[in-house]
DONUBA-914776 format. One record per residue: residue in one letter; x, y, z of N, C-alpha, C in turn. Coordinates in steps of 0.1 Angstrom, whole numbers, padded with zeros to 4 digits, always signed. Layout:
AXYZXYZXYZ...
//
This chain:
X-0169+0161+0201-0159+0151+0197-0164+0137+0198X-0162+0128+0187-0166+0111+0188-0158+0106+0199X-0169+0096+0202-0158+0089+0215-0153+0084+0215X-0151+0076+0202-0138+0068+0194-0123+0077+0193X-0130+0094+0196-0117+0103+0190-0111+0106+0210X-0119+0110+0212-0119+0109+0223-0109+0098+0233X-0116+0086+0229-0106+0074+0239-0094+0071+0232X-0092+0076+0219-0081+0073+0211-0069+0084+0217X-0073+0092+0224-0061+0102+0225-0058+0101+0242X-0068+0100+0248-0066+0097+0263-0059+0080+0265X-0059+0073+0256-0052+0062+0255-0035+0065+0250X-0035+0074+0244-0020+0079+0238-0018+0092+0245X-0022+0094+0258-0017+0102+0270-0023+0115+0264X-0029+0117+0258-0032+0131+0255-0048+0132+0259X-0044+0151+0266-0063+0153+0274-0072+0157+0254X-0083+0149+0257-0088+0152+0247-0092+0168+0247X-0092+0173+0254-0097+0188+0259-0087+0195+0251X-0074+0196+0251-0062+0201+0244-0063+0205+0229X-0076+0194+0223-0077+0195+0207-0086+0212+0206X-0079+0215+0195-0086+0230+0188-0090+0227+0183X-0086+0222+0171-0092+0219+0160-0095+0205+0156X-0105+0200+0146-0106+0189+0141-0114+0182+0129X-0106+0178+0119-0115+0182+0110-0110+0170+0102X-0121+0163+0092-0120+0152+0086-0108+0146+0074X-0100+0138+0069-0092+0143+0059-0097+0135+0048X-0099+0136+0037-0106+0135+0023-0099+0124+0018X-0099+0116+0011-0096+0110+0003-0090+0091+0006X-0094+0092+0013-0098+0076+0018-0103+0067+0016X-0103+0054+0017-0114+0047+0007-0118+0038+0022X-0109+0035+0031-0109+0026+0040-0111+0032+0053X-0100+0034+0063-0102+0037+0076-0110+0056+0074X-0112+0056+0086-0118+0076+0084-0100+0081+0091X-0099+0093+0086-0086+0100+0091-0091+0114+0089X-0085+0120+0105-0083+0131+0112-0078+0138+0117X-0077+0151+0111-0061+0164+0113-0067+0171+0125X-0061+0171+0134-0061+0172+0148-0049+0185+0151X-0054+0191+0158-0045+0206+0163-0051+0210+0175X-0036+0203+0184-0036+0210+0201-0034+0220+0201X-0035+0226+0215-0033+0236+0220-0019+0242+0219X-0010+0232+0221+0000+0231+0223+0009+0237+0206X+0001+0235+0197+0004+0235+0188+0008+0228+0179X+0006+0215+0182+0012+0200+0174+0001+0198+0164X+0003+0195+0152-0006+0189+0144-0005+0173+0145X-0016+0166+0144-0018+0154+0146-0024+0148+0137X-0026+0137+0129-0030+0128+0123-0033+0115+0130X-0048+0112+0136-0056+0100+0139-0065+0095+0128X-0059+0081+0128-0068+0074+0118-0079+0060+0127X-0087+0062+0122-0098+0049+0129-0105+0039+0118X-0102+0027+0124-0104+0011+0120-0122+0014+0116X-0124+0013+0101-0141+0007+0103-0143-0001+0108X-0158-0005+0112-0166-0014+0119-0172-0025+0105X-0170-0018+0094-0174-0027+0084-0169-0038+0083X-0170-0050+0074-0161-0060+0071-0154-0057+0054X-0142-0063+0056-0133-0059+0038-0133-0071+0035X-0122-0071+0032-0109-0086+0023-0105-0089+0034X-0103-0105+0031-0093-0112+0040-0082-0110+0052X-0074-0097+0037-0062-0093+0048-0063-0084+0055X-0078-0075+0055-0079-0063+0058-0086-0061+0073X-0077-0066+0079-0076-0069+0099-0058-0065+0101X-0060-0057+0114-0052-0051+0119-0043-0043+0110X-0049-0038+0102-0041-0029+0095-0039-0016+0100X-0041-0012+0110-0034+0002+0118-0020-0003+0126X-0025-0019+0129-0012-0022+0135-0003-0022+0124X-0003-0025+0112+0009-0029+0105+0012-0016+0102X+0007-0004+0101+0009+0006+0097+0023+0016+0109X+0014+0010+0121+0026+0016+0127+0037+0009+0131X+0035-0005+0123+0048-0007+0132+0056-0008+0110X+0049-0002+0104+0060-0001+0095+0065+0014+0094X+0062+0025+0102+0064+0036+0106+0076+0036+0120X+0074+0021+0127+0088+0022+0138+0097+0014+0126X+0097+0006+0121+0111-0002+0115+0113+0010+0103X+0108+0012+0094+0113+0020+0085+0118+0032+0086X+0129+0034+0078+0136+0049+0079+0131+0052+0062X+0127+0071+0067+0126+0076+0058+0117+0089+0064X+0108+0095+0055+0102+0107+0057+0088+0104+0061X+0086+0097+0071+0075+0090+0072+0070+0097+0088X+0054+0094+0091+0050+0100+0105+0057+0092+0114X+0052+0104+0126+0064+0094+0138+0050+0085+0145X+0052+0079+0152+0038+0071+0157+0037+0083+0175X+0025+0082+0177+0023+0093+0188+0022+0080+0199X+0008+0071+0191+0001+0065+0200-0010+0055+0189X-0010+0043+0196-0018+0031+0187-0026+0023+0194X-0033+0018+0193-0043+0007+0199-0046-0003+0190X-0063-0008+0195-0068-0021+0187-0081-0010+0178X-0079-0005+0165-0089+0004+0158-0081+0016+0157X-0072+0022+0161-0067+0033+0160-0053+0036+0156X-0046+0044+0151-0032+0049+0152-0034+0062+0152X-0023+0069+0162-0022+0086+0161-0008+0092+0159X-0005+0097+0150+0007+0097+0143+0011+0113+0141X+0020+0116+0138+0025+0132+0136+0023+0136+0122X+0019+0150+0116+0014+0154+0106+0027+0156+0099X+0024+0151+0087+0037+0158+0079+0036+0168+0068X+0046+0176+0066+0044+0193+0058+0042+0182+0044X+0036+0193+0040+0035+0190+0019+0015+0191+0017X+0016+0180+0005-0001+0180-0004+0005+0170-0010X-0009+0158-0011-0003+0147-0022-0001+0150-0033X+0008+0145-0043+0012+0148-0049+0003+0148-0064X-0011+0135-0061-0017+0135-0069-0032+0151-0067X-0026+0154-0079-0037+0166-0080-0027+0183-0081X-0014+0184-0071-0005+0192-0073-0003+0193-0090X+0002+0209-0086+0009+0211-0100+0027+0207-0096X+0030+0201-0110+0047+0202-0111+0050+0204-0124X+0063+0208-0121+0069+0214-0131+0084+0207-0135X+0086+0197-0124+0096+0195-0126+0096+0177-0125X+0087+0170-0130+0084+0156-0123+0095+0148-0129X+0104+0146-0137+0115+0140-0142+0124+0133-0126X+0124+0152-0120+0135+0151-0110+0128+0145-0098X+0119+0149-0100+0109+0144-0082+0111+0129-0085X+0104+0127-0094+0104+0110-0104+0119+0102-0100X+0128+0109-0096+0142+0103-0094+0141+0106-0080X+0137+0110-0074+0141+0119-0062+0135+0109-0052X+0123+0102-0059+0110+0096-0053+0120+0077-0052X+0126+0076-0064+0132+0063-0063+0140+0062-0053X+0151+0074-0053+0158+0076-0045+0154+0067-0024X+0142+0076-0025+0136+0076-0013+0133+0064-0010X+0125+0055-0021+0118+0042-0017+0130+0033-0019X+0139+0033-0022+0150+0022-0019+0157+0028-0007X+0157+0035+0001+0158+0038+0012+0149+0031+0022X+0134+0030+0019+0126+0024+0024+0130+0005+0023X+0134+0004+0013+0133-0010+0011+0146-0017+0022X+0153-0009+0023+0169-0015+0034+0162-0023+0046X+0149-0021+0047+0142-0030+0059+0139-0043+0058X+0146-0052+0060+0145-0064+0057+0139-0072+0071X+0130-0088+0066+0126-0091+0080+0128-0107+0079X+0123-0114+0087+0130-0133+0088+0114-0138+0079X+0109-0130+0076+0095-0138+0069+0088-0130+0057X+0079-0141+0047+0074-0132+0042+0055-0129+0046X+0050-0123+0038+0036-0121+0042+0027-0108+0048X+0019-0108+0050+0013-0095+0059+0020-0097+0072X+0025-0083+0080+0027-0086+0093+0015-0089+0103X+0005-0087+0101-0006-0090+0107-0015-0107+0107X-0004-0112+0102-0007-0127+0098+0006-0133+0098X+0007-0143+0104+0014-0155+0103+0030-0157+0092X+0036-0151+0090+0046-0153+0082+0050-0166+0073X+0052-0165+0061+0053-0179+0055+0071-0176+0056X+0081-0192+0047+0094-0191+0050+0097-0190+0037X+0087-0185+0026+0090-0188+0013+0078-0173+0005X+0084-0169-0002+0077-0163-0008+0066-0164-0018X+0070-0177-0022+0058-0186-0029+0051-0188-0023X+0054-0193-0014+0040-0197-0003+0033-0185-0004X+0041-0175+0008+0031-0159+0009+0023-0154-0004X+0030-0154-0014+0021-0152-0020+0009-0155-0030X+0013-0168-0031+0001-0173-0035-0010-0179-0024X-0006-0177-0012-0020-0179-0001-0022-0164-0005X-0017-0154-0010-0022-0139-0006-0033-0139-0021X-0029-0148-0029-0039-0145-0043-0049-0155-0044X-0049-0167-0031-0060-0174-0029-0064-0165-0024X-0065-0159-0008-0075-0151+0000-0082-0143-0010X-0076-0133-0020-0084-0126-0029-0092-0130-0032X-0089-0140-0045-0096-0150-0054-0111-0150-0042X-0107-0159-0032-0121-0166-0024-0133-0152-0017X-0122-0140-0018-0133-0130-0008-0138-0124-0021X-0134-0127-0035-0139-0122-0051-0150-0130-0054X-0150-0144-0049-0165-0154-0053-0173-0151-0036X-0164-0145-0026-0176-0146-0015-0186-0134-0015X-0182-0126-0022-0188-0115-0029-0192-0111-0039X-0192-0124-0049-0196-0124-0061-0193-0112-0071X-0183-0110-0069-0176-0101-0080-0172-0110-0093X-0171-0104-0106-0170-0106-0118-0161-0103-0125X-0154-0112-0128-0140-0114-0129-0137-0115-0142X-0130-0106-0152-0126-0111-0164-0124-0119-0167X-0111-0128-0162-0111-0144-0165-0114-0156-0153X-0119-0165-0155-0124-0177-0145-0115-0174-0137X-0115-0175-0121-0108-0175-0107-0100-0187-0109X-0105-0198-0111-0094-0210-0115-0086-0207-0125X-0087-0205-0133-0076-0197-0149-0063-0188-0144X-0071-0178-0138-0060-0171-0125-0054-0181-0115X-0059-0184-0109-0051-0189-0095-0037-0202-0102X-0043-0208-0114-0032-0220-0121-0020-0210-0122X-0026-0199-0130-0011-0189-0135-0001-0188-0126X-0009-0181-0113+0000-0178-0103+0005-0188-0096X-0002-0202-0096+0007-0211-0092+0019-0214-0097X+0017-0215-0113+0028-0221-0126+0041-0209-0118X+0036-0201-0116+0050-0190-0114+0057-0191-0103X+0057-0200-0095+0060-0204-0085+0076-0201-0081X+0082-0205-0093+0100-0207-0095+0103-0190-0093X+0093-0185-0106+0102-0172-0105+0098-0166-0091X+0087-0167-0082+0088-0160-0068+0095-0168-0059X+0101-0180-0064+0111-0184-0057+0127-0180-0057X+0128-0167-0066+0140-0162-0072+0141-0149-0059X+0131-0151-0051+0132-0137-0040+0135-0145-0027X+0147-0142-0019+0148-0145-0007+0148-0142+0000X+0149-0128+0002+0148-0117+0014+0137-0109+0011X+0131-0108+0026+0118-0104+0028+0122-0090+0030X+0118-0077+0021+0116-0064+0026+0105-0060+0026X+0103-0049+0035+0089-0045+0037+0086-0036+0029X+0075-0036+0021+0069-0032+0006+0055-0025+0013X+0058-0013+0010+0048-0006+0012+0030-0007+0007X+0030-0010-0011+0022-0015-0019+0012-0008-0021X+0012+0010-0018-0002+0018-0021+0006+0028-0020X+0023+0029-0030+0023+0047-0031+0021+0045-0044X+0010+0050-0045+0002+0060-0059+0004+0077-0053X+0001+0082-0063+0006+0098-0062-0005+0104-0045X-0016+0098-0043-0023+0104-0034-0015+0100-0022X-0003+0093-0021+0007+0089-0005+0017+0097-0007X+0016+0102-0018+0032+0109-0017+0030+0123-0018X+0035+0131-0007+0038+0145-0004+0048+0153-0010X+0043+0165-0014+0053+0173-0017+0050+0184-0010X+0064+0191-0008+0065+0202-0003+0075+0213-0006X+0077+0224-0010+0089+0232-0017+0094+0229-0030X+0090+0219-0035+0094+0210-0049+0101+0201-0044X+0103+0195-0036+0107+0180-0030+0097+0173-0027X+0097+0160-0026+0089+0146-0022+0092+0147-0004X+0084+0152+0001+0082+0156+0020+0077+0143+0027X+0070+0136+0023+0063+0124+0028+0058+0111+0024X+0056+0101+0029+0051+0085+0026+0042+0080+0033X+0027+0085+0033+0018+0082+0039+0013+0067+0039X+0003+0065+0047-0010+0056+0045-0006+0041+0040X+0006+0037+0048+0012+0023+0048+0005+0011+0054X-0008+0013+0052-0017+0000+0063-0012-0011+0053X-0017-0010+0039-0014-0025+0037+0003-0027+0028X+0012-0026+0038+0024-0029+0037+0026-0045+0040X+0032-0055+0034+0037-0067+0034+0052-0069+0036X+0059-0082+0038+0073-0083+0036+0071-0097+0026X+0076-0091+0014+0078-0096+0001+0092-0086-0010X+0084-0093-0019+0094-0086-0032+0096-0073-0033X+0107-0069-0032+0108-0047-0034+0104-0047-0049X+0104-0054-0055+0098-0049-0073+0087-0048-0071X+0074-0055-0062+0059-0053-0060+0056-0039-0059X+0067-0031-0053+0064-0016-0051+0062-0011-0061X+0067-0017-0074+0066-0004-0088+0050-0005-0093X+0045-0018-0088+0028-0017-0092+0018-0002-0088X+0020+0003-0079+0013+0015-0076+0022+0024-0079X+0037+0023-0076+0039+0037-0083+0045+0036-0096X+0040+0028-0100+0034+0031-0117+0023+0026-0122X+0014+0030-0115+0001+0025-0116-0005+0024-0130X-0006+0014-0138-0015+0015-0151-0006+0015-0158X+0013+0017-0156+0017+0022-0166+0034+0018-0169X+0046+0014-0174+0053+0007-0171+0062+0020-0162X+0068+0014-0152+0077+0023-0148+0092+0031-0156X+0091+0046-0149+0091+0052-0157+0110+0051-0151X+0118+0057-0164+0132+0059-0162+0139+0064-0153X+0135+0077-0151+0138+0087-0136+0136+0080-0131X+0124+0072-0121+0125+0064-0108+0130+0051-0108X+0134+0048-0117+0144+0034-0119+0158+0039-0118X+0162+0050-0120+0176+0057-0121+0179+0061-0109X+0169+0069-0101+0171+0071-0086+0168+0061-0079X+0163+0048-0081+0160+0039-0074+0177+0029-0072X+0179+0031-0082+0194+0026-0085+0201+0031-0085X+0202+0043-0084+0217+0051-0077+0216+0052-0062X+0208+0046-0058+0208+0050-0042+0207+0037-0039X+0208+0024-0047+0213+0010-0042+0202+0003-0039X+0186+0004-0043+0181-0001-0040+0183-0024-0045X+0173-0025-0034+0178-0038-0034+0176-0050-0046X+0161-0039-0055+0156-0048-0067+0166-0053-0081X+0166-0063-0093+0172-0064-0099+0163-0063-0111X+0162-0054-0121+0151-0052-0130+0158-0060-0143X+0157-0072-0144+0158-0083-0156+0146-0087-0162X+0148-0098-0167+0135-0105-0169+0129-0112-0159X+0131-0113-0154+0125-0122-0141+0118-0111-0131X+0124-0102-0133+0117-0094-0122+0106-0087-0132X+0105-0084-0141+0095-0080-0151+0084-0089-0154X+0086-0105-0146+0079-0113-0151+0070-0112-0138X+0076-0106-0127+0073-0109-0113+0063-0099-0108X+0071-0086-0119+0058-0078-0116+0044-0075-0123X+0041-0085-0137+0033-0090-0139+0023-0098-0130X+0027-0103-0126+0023-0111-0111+0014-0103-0099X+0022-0092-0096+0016-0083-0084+0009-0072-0094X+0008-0071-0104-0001-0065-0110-0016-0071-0111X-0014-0083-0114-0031-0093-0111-0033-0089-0095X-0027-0092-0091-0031-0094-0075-0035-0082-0071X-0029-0068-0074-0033-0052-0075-0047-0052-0077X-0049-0058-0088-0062-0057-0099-0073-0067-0092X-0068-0073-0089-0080-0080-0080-0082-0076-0068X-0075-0074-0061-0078-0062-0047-0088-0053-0051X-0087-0048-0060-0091-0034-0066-0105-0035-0070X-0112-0049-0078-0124-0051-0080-0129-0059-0071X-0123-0070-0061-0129-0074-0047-0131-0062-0039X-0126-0053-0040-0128-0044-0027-0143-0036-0027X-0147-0035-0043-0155-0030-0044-0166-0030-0033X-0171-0043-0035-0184-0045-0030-0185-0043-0020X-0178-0049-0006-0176-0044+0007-0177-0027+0008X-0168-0021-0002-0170-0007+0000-0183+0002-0007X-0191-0007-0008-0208-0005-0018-0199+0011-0025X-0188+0003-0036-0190+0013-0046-0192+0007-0059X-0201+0017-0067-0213+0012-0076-0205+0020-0089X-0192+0021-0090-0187+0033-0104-0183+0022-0113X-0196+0019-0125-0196+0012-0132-0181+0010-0144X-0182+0022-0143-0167+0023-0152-0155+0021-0145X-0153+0030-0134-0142+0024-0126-0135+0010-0127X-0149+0004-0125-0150-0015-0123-0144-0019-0135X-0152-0011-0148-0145-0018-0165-0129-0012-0168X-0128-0005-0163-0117+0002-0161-0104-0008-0156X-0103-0014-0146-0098-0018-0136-0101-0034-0142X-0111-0037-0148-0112-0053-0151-0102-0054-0171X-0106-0044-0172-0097-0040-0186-0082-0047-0188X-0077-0041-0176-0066-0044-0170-0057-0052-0163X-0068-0059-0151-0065-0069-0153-0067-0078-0155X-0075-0082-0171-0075-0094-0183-0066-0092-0192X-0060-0076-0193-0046-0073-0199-0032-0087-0192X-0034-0084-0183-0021-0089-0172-0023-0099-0167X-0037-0107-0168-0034-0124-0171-0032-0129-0182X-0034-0123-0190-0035-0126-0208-0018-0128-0210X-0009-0114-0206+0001-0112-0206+0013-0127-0199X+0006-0131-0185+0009-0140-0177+0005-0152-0187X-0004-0158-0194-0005-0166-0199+0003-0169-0212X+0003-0153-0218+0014-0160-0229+0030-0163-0225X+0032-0156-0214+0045-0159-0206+0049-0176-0202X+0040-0182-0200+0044-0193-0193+0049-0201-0204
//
């Protein structure tokens, strides 16, 4: 056993001796994560903090992870045990959803909106990463969150469809409409199909919340509708169950917005994570020169 896995569990009261099993869990791009099975018979999920360096925001993100697992209600892990590099959390039943077969995705698709405006009822006094400093305005938060990008995209010399100054004016100009948000809820911002569990033909789980913020609830439809406009079912179940967003123009305008910022995450991250998938990159830059282009004729 690692002695990172090891001090992680005798810190969260458990004998590391207890573990049966242990075995890696796939599909990660950032921290390492591990399904764990005591003796006892509890399945367990530990995740650990690289040693590498990321992006800007990407410090204390196990902390924000668990403490968006104590404030939020929903189908989420329970926290076991956390530190400074670690969280150990309880396993939840299902398989992500990306790669599953369905048969029925209309209803899950509603079932799923349903869920995440249950998520969104968590409101907080600030906006921003919880692991930083809270701004009192959303504007602020987030256009310091599309400078930090922007600067860790030239500190790494990543290649940007349009000039970093070209971008960063847009998102300033838009200032008003992120001034149309005044309550901060906490926005999960990475359920793509590989966080979301199914199990029985239900939606079972909401994993892998590290980079959760308190901002706009419309930011959420960027990953789960990744690439694509959000779809009717999860707008239907998002709003029969009262979620807090208002899908007008303004909020269509806004999620244009967190779609750049997505998209630059996505090709900044690269390099720190020495991945070299040339297409990925044209892929992902395609897109977003689509959604400044889009932002530009907006203004």
């Amino acid at each position: 056993m690692r002695t990172e896995t090891a001090a992680a569990l005798a810190a969260s009261g458990i004998d590391p001796a207890s573990v049966v099993t242990a075995a890696a869990i796939g599909g990660g791009t950032y921290n390492t994560a591990l399904r764990l099975t005591l003796a006892d018979g509890r399945r367990l999920v530990l995740k650990l903090a690289p040693a590498a360096p990321g992006l800007t925001y990407e410090h204390g993100l196990l902390e924000t992870e668990a403490e968006y697992y104590r404030l939020v209600r929903g189908p989420l892990p329970a926290v076991v045990g956390g530190g400074p590099g670690f969280l150990l959390m309880t396993e939840l039943p299902g398989v992500p959803w990306a790669g599953a077969r369905v048969t029925d995705r209309p209803r899950l698709r509603r079932e799923l909106g349903g869920i995440v405006a249950g998520l969104h009822a968590t409101t907080g006094d600030g906006f921003g990463y919880p692991q930083d400093p809270l701004r009192p305005t959303w504007s602020a938060a987030f256009t310091a969150m599309v400078d930090a990008v922007l600067a860790d995209a030239a500190r790494y010399g990543v290649r940007l469809p349009r000039p970093a100054a070209e971008i960063r004016h847009l998102v300033h100009r838009h200032e008003p409409l992120l001034d149309l948000v005044t309550t901060p809820v906490l926005v999960h911002f990475d359920l793509w199909d590989g966080n979301i569990l199914l199990d029985g033909g239900r939606v079972s789980g909401i994993i892998d919340a590290e980079r959760a913020f308190w901002g706009d609830p419309v930011a959420e439809f960027v990953s789960l509708s990744l690439f694509r406009p959000p779809d009717a079912a999860l707008l239907a179940g998002y709003q029969a169950a009262g979620g807090p967003a208002e899908f007008g123009m303004p909020a269509w305008a806004r999620l244009r917005l967190y779609r750049v910022y997505l998209g630059l995450i996505m090709l900044a991250e690269m390099v720190p994570r020495q991945d070299t998938d040339a297409e990925r990159a044209r892929f992902v830059a395609g897109h977003l020169a689509k959604d400044v282009d889009a932002l530009q004729r907006a203004v």
